[in-house]
C-alpha positions in Angstrom: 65.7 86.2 80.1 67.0 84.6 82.9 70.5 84.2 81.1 70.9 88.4 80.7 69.7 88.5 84.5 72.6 86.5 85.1 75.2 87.6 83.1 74.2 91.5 84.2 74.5 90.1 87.7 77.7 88.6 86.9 78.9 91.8 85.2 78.3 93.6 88.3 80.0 91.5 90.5 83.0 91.8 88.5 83.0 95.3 87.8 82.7 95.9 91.2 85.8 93.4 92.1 88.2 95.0 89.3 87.5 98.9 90.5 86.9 98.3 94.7 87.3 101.0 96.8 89.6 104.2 96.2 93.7 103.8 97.6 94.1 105.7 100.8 95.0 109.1 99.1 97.7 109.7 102.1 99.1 105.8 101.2 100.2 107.2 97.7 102.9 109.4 96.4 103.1 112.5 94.3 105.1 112.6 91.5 104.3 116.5 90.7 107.6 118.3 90.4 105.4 122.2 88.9 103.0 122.3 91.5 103.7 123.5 95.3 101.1 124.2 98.7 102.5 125.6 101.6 100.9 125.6 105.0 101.7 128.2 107.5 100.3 129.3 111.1 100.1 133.0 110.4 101.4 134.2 113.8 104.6 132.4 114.3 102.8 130.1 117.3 104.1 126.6 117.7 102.0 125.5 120.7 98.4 125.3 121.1 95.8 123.7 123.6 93.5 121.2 123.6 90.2 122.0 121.2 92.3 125.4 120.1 91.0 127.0 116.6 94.7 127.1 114.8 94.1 129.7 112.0 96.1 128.7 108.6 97.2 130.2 105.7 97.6 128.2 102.5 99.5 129.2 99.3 99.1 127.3 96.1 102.3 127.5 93.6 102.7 126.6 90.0 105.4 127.0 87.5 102.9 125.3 85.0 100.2 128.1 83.5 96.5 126.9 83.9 96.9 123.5 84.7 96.3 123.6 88.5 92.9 125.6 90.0 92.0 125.5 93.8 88.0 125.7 94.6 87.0 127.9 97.8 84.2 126.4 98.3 83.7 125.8 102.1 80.2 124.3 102.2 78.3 121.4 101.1 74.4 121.5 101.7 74.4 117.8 102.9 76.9 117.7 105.3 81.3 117.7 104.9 82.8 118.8 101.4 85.5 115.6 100.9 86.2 117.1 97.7 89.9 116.9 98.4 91.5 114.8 101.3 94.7 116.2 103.6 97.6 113.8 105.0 99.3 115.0 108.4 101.9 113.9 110.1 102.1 112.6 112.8 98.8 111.1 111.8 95.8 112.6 114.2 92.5 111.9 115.0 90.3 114.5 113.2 88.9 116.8 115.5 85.4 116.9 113.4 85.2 112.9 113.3 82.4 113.5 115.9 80.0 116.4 114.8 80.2 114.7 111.1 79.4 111.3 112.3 76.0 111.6 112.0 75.4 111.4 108.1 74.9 113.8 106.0 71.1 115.1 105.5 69.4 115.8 101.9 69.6 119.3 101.2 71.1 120.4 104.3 70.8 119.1 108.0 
């Protein structure tokens, strides 16, 4: 018995080795040539204060037919959807760090 304990154990540890944590999504390059986004600021305005809401409008492109879908979803019970991650440049602190820091809550917090 205490052989499979160790050889689980041992499993484990290398499994966990050989996948380790996720690249940095924004560290990585895209090699899709059918599939655009474009990010605009609605109004034309290129300066902005301090804590300033900056409304966006997105549009999501494809020259490929049903491969791509984008999900609307704009809420997660248990604290911030990370279903999808966003690179910026210059690279900025993100203005939500703070509210979000406190974990997220079972079934909503």
């Amino acid at each position: 018995m205490a052989m499979r304990q160790a050889a689980a154990i041992a499993l484990l540890l290398v499994g966990r080795a050989a996948f380790g944590s996720p690249p940095d999504p924004c560290s990585l390059s895209s090699t899709v040539t059918d599939a655009k986004v474009t990010i605009a600021i609605p109004d034309g305005r290129i300066t902005f204060r301090e804590g300033e809401i900056i409304p966006l409008a997105l549009s999501f492109t494809s020259t490929a037919d049903n491969r791509y879908w984008a999900d609307n979803r704009n809420y997660d019970r248990s604290g911030r959807l990370t279903i999808e991650a966003y690179c910026v440049e210059p690279e900025a602190r993100d203005p939500l760090a703070d509210y979000f820091r406190g974990g997220a809550f079972m079934g909503g917090g």
